[in-house]
C-alpha positions in Angstrom: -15.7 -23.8 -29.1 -18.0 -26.6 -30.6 -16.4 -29.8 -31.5 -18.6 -32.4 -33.5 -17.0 -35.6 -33.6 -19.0 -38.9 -36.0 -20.2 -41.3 -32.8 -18.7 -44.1 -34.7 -14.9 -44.1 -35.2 -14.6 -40.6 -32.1 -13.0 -38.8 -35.4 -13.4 -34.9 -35.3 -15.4 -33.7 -38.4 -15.7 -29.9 -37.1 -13.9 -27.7 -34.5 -14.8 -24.2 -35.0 -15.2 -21.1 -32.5 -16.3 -17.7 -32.0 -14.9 -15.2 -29.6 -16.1 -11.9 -28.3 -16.6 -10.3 -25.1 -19.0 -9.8 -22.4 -19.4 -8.3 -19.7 -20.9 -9.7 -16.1 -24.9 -10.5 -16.5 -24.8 -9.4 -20.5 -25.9 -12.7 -22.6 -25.9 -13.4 -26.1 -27.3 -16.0 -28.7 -25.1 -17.8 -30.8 -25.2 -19.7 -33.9 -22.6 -21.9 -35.9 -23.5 -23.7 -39.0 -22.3 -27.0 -40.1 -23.3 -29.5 -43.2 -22.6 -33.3 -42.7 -20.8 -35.0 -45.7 -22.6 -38.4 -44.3 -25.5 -39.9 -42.5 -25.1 -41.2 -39.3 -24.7 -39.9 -35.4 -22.8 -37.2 -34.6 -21.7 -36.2 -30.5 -21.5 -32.4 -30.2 -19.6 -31.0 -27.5 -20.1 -27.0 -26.6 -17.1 -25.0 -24.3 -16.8 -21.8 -23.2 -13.1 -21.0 -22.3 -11.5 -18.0 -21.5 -10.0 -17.9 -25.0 -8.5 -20.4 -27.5 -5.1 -19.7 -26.2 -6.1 -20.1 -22.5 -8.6 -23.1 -22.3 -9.7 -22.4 -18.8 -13.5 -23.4 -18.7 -16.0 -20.6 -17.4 -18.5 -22.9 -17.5 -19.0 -26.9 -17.5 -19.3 -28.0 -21.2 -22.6 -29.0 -23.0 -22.9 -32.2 -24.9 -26.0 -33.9 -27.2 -26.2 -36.3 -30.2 -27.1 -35.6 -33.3 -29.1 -38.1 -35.7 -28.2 -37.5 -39.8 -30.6 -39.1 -41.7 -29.5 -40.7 -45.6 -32.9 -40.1 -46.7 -34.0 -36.9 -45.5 -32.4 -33.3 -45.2 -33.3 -33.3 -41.6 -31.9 -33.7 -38.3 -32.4 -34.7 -35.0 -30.7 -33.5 -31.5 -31.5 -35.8 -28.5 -31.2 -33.0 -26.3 -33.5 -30.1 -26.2 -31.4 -27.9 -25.0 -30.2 -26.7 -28.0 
């Protein structure tokens, strides 16, 4: 599940989530898209639960910060992780 909440008021501006299977060992790379309506910083926070019914954490979750820009159609994530 990624949540992406605006840094300044904490509200939630996108919960989505993908769900699949995998076995022990197998990996896979992800991607979800998202557009901000607004310039500003954004905290993005990454789980991986059993399921959305059963929010049992497999792993701890992943957090960074992203930087929206007024003047420019680009980003920036303070963690290069991502």
């Amino acid at each position: 599940m990624i949540q992406i909440q605006n840094e300044d008021d904490g509200v939630t501006v996108s919960l989505s989530w993908i769900t699949g299977s995998l076995v022990p060992k197998q990996s896979m790379i992800l991607s979800q898209a998202w557009t901000p309506f607004a310039s500003g910083n954004y905290d993005v926070q990454i789980f991986e639960w059993e399921s959305i019914d059963n929010p049992d954490a497999l792993s701890p979750p992943l957090s960074t910060t992203i930087k929206v820009d007024e003047n420019s159609s680009n980003s920036q994530l303070e963690d290069d992780r991502f």
